[in-house]
C-alpha distance (Angstrom), angle and dihedral (degrees) to the residues before:
residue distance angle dihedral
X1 . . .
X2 3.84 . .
X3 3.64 133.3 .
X4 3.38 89.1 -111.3
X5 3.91 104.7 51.0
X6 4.10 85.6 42.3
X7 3.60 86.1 58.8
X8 3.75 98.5 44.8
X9 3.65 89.8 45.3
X10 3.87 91.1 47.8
X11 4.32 84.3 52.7
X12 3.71 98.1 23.7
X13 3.57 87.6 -154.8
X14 3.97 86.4 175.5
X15 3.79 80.3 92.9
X16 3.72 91.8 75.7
X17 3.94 106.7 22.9
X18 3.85 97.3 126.7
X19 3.95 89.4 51.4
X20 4.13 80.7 60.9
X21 4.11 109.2 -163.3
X22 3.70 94.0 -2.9
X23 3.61 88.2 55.9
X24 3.74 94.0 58.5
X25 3.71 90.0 53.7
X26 3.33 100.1 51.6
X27 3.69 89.1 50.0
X28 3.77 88.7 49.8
X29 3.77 82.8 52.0
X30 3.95 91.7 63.5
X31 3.66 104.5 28.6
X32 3.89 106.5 118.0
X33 4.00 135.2 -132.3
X34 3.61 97.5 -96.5
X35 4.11 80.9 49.8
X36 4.03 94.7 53.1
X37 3.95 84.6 43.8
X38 3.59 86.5 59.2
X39 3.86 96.5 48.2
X40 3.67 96.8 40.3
X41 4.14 93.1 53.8
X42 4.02 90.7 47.9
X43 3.52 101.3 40.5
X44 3.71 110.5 23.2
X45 3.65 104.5 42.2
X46 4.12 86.4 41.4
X47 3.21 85.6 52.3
X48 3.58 105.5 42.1
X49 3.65 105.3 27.4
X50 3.71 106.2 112.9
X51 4.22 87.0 45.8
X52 3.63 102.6 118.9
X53 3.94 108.5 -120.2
X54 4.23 93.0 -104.1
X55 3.84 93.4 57.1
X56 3.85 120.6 104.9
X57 4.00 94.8 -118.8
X58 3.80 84.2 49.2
X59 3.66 96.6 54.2
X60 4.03 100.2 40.4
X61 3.91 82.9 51.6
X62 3.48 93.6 53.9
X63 3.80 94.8 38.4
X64 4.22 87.2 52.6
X65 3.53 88.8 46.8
X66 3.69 99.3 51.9
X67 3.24 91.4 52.2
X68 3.67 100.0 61.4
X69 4.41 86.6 59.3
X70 4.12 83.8 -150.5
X71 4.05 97.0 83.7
X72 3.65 104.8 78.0
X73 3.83 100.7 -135.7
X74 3.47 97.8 174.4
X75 3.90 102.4 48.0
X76 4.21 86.4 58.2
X77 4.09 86.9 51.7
X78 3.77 85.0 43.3
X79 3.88 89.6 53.7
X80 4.32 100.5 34.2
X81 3.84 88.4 54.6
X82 3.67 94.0 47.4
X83 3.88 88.7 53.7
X84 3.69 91.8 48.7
X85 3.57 94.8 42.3
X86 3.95 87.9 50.5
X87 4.07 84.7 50.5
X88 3.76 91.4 52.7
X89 3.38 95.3 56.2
């Protein structure tokens, strides 16, 4: 399955297609936090993984994650600086 049908699954904004752009906000309005979790892990990070951790994108993705307390920020630094400490060694 594609990014794009995971995402329109994850906002099944079929709901709303004849309401055209309003319809997609309104079903941004009532998609849940398990929903944005979804969204923000498939197109964020795919998005923004290769931004290095002191650019902008890198920083509001962190900051939007964060603030959902369900992405576990810290176990993914945990794991990225055991990798590079395993590389410096």
């Amino acid at each position: 399955m594609g990014q794009k049908a995971i995402l329109q699954k994850a906002i099944g904004n079929d709901k709303y297609d004849s309401d055209g752009a309003i319809g997609i906000l309104k079903r941004l309005d009532e998609l849940t936090k398990d929903d944005m979790v979804v969204i923000i892990n498939n197109v964020g990070f795919d998005t923004f993984k290769s931004a290095l951790p002191t650019y902008s994108e890198a920083i509001a993705l962190r900051g939007l994650s964060e603030s959902f307390d369900i992405i576990p920020i810290e176990y993914f630094e945990n794991e990225q600086k055991a990798i590079a400490d395993k590389r410096l060694s």
